[in-house]
PDBQT receptor file of N, H, CA, C and O in Angstrom, charges set to zero:
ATOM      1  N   UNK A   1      71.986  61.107  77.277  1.00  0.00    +0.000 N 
ATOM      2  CA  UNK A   1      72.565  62.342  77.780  1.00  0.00    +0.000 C 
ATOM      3  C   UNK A   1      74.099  62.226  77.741  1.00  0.00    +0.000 C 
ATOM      4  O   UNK A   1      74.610  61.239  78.271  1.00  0.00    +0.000 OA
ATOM      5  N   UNK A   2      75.069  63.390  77.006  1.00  0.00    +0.000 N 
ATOM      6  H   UNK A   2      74.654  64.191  76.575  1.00  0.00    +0.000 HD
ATOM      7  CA  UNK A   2      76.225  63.240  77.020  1.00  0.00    +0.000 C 
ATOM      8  C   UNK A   2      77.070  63.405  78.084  1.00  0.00    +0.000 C 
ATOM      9  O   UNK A   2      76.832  64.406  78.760  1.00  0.00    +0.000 OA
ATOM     10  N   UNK A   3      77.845  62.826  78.380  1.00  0.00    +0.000 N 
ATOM     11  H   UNK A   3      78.039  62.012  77.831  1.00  0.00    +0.000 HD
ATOM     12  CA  UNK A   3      78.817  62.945  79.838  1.00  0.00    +0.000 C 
ATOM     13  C   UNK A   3      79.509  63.734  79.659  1.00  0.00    +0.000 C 
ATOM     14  O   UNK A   3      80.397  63.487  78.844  1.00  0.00    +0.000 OA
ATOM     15  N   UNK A   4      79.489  65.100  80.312  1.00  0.00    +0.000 N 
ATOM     16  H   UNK A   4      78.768  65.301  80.975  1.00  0.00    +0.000 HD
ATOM     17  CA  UNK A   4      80.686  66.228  80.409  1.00  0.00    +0.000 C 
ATOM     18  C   UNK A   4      81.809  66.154  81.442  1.00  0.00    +0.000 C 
ATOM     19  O   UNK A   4      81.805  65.432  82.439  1.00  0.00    +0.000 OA
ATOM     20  N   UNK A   5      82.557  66.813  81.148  1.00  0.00    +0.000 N 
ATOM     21  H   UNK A   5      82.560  67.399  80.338  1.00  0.00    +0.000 HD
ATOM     22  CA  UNK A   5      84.380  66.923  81.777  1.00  0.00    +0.000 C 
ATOM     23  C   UNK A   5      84.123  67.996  82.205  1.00  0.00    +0.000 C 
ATOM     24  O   UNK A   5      83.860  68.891  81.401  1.00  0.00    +0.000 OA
ATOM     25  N   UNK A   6      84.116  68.273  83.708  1.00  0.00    +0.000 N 
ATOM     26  H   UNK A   6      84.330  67.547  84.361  1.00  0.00    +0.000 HD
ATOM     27  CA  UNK A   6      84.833  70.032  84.031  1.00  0.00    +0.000 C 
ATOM     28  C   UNK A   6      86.388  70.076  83.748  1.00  0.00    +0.000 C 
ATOM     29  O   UNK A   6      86.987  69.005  83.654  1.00  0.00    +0.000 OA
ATOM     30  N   UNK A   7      86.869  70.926  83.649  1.00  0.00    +0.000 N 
ATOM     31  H   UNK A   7      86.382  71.797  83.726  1.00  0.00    +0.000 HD
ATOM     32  CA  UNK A   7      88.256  70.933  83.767  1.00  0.00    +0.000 C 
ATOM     33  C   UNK A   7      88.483  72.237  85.358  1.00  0.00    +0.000 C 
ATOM     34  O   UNK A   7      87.890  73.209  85.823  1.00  0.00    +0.000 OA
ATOM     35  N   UNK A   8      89.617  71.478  85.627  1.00  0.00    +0.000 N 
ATOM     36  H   UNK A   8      90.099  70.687  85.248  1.00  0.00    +0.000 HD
ATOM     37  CA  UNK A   8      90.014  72.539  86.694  1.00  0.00    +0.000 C 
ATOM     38  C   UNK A   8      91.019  73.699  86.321  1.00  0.00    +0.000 C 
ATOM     39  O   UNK A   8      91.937  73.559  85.512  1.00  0.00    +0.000 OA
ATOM     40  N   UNK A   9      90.813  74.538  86.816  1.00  0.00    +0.000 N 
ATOM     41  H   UNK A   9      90.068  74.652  87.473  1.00  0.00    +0.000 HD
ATOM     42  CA  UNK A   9      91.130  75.621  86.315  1.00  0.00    +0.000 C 
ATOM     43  C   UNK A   9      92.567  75.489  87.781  1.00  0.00    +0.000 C 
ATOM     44  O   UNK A   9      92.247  75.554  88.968  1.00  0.00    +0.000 OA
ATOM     45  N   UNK A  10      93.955  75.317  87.348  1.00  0.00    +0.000 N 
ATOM     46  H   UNK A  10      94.215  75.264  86.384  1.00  0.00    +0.000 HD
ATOM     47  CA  UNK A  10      95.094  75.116  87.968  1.00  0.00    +0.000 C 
ATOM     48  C   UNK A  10      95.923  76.364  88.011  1.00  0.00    +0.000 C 
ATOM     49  O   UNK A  10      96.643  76.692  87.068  1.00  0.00    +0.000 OA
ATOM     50  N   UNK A  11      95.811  77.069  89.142  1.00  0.00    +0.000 N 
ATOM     51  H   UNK A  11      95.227  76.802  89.908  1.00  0.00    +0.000 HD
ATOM     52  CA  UNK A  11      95.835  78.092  89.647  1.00  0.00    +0.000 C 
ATOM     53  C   UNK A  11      97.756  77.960  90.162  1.00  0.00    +0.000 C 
ATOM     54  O   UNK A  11      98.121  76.864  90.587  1.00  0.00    +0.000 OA
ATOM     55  N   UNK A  12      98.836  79.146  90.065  1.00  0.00    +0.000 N 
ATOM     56  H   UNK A  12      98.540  80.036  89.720  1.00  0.00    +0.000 HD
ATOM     57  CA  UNK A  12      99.946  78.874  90.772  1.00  0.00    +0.000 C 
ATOM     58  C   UNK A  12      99.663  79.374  92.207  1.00  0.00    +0.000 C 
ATOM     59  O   UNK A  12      98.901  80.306  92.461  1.00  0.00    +0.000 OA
ATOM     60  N   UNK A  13     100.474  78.535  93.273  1.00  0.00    +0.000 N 
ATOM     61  H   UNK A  13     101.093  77.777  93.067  1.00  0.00    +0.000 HD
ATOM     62  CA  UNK A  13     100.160  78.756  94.430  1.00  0.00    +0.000 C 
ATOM     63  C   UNK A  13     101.029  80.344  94.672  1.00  0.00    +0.000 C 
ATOM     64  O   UNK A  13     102.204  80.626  94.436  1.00  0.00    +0.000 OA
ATOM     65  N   UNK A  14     100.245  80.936  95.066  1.00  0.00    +0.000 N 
ATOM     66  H   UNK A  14      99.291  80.708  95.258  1.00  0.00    +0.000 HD
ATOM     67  CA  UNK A  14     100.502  81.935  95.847  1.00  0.00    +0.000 C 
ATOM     68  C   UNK A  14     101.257  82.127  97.161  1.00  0.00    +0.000 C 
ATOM     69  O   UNK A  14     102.242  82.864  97.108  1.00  0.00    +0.000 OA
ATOM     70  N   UNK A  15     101.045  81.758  97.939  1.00  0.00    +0.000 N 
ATOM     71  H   UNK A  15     100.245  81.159  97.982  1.00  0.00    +0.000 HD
ATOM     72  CA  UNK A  15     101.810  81.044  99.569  1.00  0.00    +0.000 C 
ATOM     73  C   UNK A  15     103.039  81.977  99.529  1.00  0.00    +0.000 C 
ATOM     74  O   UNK A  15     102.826  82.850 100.371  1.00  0.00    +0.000 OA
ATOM     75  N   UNK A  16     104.276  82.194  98.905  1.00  0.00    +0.000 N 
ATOM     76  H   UNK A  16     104.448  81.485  98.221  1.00  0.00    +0.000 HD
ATOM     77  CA  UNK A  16     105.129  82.632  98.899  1.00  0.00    +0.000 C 
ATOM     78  C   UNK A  16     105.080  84.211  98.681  1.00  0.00    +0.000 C 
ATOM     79  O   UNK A  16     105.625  85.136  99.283  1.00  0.00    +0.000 OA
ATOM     80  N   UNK A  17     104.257  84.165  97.642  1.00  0.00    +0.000 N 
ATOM     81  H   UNK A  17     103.814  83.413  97.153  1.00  0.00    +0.000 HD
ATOM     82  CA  UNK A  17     104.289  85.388  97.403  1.00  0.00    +0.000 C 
ATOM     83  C   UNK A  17     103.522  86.522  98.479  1.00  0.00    +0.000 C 
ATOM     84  O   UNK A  17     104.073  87.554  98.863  1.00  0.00    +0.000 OA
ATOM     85  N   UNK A  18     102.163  86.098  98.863  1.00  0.00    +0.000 N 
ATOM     86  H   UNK A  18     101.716  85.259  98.551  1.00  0.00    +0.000 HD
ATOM     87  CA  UNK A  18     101.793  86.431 100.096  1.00  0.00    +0.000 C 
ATOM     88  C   UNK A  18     102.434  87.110 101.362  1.00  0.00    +0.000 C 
ATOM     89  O   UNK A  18     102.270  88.207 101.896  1.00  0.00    +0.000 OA
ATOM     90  N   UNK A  19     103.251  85.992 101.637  1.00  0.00    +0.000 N 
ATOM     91  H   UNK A  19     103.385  85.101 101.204  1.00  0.00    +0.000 HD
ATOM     92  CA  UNK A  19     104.516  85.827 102.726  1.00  0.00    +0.000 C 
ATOM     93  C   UNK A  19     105.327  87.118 102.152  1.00  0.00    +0.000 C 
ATOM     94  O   UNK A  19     105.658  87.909 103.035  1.00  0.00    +0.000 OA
ATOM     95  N   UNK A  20     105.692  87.456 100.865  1.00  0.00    +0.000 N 
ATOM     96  H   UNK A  20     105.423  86.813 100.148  1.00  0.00    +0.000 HD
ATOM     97  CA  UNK A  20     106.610  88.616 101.246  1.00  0.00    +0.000 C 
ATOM     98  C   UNK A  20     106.047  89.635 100.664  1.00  0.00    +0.000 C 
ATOM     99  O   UNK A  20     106.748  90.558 100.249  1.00  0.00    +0.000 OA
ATOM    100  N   UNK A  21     104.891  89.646 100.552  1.00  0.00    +0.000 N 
ATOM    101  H   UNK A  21     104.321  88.896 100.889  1.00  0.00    +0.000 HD
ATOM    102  CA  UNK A  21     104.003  90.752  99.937  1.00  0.00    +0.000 C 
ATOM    103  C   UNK A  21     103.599  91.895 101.654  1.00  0.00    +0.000 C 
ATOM    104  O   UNK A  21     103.469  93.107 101.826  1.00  0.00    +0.000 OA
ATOM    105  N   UNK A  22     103.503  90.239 102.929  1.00  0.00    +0.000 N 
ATOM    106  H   UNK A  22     103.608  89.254 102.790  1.00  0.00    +0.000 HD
ATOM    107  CA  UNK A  22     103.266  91.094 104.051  1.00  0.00    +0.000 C 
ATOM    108  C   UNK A  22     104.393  91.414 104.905  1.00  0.00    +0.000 C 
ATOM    109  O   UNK A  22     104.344  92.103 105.925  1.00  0.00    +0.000 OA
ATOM    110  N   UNK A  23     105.618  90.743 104.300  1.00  0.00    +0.000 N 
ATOM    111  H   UNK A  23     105.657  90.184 103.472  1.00  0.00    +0.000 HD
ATOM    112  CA  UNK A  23     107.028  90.958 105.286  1.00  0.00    +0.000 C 
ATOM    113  C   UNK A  23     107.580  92.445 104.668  1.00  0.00    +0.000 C 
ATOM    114  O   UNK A  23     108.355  93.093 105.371  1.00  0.00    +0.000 OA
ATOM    115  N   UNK A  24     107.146  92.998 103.278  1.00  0.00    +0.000 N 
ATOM    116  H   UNK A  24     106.517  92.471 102.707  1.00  0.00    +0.000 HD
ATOM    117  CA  UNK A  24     107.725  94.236 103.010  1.00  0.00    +0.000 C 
ATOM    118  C   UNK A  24     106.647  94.969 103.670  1.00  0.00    +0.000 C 
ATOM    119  O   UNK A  24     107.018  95.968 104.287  1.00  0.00    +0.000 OA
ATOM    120  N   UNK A  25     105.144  94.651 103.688  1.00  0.00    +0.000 N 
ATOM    121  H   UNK A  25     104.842  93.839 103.188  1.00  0.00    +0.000 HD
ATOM    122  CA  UNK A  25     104.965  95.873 104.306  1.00  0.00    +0.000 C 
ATOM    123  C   UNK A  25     104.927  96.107 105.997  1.00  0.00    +0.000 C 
ATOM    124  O   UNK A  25     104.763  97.200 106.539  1.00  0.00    +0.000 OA
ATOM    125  N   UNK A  26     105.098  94.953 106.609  1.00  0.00    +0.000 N 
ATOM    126  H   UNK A  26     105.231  94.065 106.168  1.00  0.00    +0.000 HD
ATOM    127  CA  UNK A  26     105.484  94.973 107.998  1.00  0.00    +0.000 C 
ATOM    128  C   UNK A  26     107.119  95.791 107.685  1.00  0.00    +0.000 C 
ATOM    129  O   UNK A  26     106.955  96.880 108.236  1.00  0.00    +0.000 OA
ATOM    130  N   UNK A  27     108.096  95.792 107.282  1.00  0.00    +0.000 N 
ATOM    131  H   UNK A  27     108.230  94.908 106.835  1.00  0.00    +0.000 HD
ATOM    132  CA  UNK A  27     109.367  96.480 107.074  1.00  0.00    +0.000 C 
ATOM    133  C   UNK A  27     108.887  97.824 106.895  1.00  0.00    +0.000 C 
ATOM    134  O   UNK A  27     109.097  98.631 107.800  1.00  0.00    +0.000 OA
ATOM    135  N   UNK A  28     108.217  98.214 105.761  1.00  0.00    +0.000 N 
ATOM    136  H   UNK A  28     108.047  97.559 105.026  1.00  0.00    +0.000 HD
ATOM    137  CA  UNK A  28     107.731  99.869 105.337  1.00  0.00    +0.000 C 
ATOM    138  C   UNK A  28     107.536  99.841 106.841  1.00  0.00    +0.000 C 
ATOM    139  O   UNK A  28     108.475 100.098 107.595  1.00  0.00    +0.000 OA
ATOM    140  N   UNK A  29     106.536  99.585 107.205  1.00  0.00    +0.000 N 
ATOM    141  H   UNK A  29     105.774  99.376 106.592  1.00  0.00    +0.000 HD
ATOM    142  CA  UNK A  29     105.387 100.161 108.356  1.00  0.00    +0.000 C 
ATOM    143  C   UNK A  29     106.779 100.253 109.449  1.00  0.00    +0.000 C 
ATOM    144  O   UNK A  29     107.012 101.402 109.825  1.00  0.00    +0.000 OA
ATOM    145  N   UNK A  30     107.674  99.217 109.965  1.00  0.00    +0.000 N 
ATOM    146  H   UNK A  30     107.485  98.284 109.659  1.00  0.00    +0.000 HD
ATOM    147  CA  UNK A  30     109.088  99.331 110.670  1.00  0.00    +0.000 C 
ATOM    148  C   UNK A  30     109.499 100.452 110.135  1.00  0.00    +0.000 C 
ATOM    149  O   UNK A  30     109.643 101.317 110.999  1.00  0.00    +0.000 OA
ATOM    150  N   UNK A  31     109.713 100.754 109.225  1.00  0.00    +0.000 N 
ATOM    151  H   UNK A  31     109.596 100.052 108.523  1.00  0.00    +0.000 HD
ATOM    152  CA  UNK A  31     110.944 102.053 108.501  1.00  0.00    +0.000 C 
ATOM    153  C   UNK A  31     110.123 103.257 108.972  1.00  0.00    +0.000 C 
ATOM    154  O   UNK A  31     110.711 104.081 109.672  1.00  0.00    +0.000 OA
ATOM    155  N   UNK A  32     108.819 103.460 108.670  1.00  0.00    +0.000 N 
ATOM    156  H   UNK A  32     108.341 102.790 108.102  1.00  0.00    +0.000 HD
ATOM    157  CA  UNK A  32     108.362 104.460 108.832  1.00  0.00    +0.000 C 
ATOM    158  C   UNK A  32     107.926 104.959 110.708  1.00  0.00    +0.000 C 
ATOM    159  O   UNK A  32     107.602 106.116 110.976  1.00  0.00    +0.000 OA
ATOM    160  N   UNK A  33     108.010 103.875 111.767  1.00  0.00    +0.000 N 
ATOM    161  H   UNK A  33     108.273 102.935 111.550  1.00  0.00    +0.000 HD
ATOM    162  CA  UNK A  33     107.962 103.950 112.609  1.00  0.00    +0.000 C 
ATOM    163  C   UNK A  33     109.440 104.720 113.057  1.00  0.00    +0.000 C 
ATOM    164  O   UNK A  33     109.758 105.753 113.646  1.00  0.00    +0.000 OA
ATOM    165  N   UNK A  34     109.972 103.833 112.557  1.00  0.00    +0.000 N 
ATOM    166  H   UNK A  34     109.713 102.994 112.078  1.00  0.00    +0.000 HD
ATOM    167  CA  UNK A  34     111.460 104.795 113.152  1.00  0.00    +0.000 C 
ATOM    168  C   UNK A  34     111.991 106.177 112.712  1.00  0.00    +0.000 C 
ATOM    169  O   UNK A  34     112.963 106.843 113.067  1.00  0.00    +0.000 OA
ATOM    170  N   UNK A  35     110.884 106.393 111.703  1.00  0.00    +0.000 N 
ATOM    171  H   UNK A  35     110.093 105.852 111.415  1.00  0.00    +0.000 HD
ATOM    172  CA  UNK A  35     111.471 107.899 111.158  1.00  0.00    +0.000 C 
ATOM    173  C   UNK A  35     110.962 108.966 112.216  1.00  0.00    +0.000 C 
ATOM    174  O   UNK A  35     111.428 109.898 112.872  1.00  0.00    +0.000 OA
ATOM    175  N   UNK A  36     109.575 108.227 111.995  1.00  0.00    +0.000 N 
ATOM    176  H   UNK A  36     109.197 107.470 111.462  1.00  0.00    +0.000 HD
ATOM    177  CA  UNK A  36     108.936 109.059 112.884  1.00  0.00    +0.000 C 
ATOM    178  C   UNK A  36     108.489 109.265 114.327  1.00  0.00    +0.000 C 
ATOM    179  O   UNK A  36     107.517 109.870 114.779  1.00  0.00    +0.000 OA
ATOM    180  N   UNK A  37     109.374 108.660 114.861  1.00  0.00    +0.000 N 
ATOM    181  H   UNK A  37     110.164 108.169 114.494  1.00  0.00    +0.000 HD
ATOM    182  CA  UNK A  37     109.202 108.679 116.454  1.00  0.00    +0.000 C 
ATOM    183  C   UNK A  37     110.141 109.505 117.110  1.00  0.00    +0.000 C 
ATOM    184  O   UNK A  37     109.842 110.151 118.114  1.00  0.00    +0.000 OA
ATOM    185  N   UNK A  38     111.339 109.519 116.559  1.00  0.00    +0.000 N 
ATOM    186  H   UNK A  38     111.583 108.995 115.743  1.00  0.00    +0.000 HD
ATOM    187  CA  UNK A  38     112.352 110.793 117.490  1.00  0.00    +0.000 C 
ATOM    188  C   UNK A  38     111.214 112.134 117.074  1.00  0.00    +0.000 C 
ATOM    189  O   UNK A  38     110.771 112.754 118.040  1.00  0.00    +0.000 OA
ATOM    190  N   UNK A  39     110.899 112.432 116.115  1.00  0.00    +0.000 N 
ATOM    191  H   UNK A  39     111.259 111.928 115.330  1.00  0.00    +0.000 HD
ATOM    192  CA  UNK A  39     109.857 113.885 115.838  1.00  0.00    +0.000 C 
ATOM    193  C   UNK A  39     108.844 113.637 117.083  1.00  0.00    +0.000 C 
ATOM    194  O   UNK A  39     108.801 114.374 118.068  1.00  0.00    +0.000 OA
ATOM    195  N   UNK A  40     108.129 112.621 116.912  1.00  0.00    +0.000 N 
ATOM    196  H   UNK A  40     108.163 112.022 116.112  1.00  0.00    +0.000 HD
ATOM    197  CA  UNK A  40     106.947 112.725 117.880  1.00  0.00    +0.000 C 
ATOM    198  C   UNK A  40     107.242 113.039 119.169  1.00  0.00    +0.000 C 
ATOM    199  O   UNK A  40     106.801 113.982 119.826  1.00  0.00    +0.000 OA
ATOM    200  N   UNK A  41     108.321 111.858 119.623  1.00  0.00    +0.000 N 
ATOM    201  H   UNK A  41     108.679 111.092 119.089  1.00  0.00    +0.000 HD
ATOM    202  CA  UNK A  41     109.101 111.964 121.310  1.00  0.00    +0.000 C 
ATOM    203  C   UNK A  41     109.007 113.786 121.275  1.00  0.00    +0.000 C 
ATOM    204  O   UNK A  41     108.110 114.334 121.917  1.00  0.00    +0.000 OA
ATOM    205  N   UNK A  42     109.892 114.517 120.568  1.00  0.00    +0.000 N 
ATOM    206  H   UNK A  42     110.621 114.072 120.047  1.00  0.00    +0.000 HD
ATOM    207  CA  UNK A  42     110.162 115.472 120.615  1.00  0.00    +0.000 C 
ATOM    208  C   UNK A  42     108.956 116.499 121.253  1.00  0.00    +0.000 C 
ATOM    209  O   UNK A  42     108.963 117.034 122.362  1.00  0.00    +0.000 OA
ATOM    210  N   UNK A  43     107.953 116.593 120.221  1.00  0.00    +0.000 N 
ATOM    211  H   UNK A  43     107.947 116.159 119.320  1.00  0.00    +0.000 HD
ATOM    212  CA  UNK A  43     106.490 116.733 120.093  1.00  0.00    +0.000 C 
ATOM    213  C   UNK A  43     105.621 116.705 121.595  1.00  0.00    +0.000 C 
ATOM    214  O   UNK A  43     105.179 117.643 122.259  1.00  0.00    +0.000 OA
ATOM    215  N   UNK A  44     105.577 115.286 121.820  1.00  0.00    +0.000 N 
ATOM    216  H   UNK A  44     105.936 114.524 121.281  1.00  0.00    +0.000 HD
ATOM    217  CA  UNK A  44     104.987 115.019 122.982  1.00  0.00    +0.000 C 
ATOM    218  C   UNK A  44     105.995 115.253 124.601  1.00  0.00    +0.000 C 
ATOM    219  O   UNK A  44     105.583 115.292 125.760  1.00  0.00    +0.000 OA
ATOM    220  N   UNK A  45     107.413 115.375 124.056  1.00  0.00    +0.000 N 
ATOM    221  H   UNK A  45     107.748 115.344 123.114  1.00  0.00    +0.000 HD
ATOM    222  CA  UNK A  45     107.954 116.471 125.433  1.00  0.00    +0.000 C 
ATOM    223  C   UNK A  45     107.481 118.116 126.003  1.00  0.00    +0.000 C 
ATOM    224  O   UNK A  45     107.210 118.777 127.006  1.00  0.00    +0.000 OA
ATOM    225  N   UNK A  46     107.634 118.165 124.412  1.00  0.00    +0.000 N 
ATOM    226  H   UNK A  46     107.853 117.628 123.597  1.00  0.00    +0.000 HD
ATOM    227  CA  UNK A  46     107.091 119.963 124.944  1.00  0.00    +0.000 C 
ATOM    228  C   UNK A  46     105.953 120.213 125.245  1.00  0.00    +0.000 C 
ATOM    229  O   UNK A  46     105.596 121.242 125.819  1.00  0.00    +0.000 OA
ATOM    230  N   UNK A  47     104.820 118.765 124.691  1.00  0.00    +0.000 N 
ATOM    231  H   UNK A  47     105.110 117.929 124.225  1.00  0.00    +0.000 HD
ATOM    232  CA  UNK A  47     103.174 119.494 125.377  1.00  0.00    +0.000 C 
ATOM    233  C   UNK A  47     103.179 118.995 126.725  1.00  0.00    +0.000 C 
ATOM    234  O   UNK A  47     102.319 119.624 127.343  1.00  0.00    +0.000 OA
ATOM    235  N   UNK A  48     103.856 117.998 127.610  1.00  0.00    +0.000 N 
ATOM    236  H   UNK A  48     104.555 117.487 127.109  1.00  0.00    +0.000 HD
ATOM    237  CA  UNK A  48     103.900 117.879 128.648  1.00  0.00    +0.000 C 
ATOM    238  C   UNK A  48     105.085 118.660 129.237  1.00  0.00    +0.000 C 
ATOM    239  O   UNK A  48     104.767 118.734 130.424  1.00  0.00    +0.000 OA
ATOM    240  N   UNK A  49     105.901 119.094 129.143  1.00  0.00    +0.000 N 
ATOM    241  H   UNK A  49     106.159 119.034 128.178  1.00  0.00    +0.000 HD
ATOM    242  CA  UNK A  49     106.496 120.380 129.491  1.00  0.00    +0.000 C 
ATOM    243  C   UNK A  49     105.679 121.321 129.848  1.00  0.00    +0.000 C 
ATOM    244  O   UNK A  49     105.526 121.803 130.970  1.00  0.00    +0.000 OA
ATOM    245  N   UNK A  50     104.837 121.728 128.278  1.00  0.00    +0.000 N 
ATOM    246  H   UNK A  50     104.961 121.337 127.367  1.00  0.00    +0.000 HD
ATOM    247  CA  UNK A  50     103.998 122.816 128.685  1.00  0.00    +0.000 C 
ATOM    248  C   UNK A  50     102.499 122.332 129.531  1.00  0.00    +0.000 C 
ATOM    249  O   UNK A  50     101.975 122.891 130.494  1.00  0.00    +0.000 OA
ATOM    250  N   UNK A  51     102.204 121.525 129.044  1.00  0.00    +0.000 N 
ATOM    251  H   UNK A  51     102.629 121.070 128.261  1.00  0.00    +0.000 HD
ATOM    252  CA  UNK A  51     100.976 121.583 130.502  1.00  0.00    +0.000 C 
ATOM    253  C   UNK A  51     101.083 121.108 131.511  1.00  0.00    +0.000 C 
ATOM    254  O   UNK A  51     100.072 120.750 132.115  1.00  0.00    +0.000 OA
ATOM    255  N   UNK A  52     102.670 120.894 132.187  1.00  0.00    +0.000 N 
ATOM    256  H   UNK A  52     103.491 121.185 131.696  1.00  0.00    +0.000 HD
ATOM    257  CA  UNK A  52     103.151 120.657 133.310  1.00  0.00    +0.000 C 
ATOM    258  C   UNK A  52     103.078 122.468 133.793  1.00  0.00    +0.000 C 
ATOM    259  O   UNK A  52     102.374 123.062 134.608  1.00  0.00    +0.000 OA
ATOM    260  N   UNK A  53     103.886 122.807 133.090  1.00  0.00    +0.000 N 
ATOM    261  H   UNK A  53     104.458 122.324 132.427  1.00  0.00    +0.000 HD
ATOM    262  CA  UNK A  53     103.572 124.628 133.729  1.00  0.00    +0.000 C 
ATOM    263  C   UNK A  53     102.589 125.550 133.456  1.00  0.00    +0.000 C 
ATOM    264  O   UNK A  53     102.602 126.760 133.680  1.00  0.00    +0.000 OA
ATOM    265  N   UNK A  54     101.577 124.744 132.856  1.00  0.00    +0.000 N 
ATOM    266  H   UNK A  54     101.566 123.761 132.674  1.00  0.00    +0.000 HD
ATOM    267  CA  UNK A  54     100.152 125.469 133.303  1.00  0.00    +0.000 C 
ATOM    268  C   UNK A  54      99.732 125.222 134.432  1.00  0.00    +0.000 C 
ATOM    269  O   UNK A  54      98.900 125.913 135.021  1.00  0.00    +0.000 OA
ATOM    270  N   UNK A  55     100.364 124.005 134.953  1.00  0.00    +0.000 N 
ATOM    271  H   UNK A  55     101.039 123.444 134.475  1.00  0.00    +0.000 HD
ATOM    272  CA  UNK A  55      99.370 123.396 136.047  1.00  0.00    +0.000 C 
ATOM    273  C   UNK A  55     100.332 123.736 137.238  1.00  0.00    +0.000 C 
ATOM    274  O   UNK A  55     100.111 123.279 138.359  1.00  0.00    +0.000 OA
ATOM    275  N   UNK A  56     101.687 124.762 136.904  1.00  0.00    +0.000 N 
ATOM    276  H   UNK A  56     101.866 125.133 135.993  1.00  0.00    +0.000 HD
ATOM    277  CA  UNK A  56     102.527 125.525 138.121  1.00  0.00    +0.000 C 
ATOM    278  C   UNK A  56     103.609 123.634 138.033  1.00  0.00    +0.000 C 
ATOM    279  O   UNK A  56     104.727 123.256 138.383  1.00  0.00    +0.000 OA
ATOM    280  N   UNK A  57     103.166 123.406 137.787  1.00  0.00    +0.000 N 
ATOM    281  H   UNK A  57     102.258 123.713 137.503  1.00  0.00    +0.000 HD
ATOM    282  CA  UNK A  57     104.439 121.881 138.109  1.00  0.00    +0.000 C 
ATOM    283  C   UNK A  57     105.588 122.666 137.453  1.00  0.00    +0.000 C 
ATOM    284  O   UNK A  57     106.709 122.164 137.369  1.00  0.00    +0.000 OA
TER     285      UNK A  57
């Protein structure tokens, strides 16, 4: 019976790339938090405004 060789299949490590594959999208997801929170604040003043004076408050 003949003796076979696997070969390994030598892969580049990834590790780095990973790392800033999730630091840009933790940043997006940051950028987009800050766009959109003075709108919301805004948003969520006037419905408690307004169902403060439904309720006579």
């Amino acid at each position: 019976m003949p003796h076979t060789h696997t070969r390994r299949l030598h892969l580049p490590n990834e590790t780095g790339q990973t790392l800033t594959e999730y630091s840009l999208l933790i940043v997006l997801i940051a950028v987009a938090v800050a766009v959109l929170l003075p709108g919301l604040a805004t948003v969520l003043t006037g419905f408690v405004a307004s169902a403060a004076a439904a309720f006579g408050g």
